[in-house]
Steps between C-alpha positions, in 0.01 A plus 500: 500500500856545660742705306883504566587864447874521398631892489769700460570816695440571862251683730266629225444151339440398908259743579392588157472257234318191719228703622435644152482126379286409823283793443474399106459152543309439851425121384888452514728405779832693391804354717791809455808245458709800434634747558593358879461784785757436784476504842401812646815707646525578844282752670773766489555429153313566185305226357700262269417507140389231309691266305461659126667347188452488119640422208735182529478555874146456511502216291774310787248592771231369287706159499566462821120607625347244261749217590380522848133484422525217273755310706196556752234360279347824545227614212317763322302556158703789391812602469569928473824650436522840449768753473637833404585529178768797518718528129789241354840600481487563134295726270458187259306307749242756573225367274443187610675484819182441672465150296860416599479541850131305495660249339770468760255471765346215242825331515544486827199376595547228261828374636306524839235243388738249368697476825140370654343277233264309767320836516250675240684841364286770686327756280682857501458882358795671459455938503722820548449857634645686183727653598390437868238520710493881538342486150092378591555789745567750212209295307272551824606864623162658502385229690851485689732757579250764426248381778786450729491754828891524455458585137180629331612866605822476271371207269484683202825687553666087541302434141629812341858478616530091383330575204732846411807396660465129488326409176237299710183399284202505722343272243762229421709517769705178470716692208636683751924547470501282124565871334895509441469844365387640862822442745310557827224212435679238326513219671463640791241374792159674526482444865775773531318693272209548711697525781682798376182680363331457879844681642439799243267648781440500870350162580522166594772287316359220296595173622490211303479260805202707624307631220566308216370213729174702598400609115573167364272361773225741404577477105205521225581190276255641247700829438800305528403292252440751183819687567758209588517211247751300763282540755172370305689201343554390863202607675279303197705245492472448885111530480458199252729310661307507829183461279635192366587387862139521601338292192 
């Protein structure tokens, strides 16, 4: 089964999030679409970082990455977008601003499909990291950050400082920075949250392009599953839909 994998973001949905799916689903051929590393830099220079969007961005890149294929008569059984979910500009859109933006990506896929009538509308699943990725780390950290060589000395100083300081909830963490009442968490991004809590002591920085990538690859779907509704609405969804494929 080849899947089309469509993502937002940059090195951590590169080195992270396909081998997680590849590891998850070894029956599946998962084609990363996006996000688009460039070229590598000179030798002199630093490595160039890969192409990350989201939002309306990622839905342009999206465009122009599918136009090619299917210009190409190029195929697959499944098509995978997945994104960040981060917060809307308004407090009034917080409750269902996950339906609104899957329903954008439903739209546009739509007006995709009509633009190619000769060809068969290609099956999709549409899921978010809520807020963003950095959350099925916080969902995983025993199995995670806590068994990291970096980390597991000051691992439970990082998970007492985000959960004092930073309201983090070890057991749903995708309500992380939805509490207007705490200033320092509100809509603010979680990856900077952990990445402040692994300055508090002598120690390797955490890296989002580097470990992020490495605990996603090695994530427990199980545990990620009872504490991280977003995350088990995609991952189930994903496994019948390859089921289905196979029948």
């Amino acid at each position: 089964m080849i899947v089309w994998v469509f993502a937002g973001g940059g090195e951590s949905e590169i080195s992270g999030l396909k081998p997680f799916l590849d590891k998850s689903f070894p029956k599946c051929e998962f084609k990363l679409c996006t996000p688009i590393r460039n070229k590598p830099a000179p030798k002199f220079r630093r490595e160039a970082p890969s192409q990350g969007y989201t939002g309306r961005s990622l839905l342009d890149q999206i465009k122009a990455q599918l136009h090619i294929k299917l210009d190409l008569k190029d195929t697959c059984d499944l098509i995978v977008i997945f994104d960040d979910l981060d917060y809307p500009l308004t407090a009034t859109q917080e409750l269902n601003f996950a339906d609104q933006k899957r329903q954008t990506f439903e739209d546009f896929l739509k007006q995709i499909w009509e633009k190619y009538p000769e060809r068969p509308p290609i099956n999709h699943i549409i899921g978010f990291a809520k807020p963003e990725l950095e959350s099925w780390v916080i969902a995983d950290w025993e199995q995670t950050v806590a068994k990291s060589p970096e980390f597991r000395d000051r691992s439970k100083s990082m998970q007492h400082w985000l959960a004092t300081e930073r309201k983090v909830s070890f057991s749903s963490p995708e309500n992380f920075g939805l509490d207007s009442n705490f200033e320092k968490s509100y809509r603010k991004k979680l990856s900077d949250a952990i990445i402040e809590a692994s300055e508090k002591q002598e120690g390797i920085r955490y890296s989002k392009q580097i470990h992020t990538a490495r605990f996603i690859r090695n994530l427990d779907s199980a545990i990620a599953k009872q504490k991280y509704p977003e995350f088990r609405k995609f991952f189930t969804t994903l496994s019948r839909l390859t089921q289905e494929s196979k029948s």
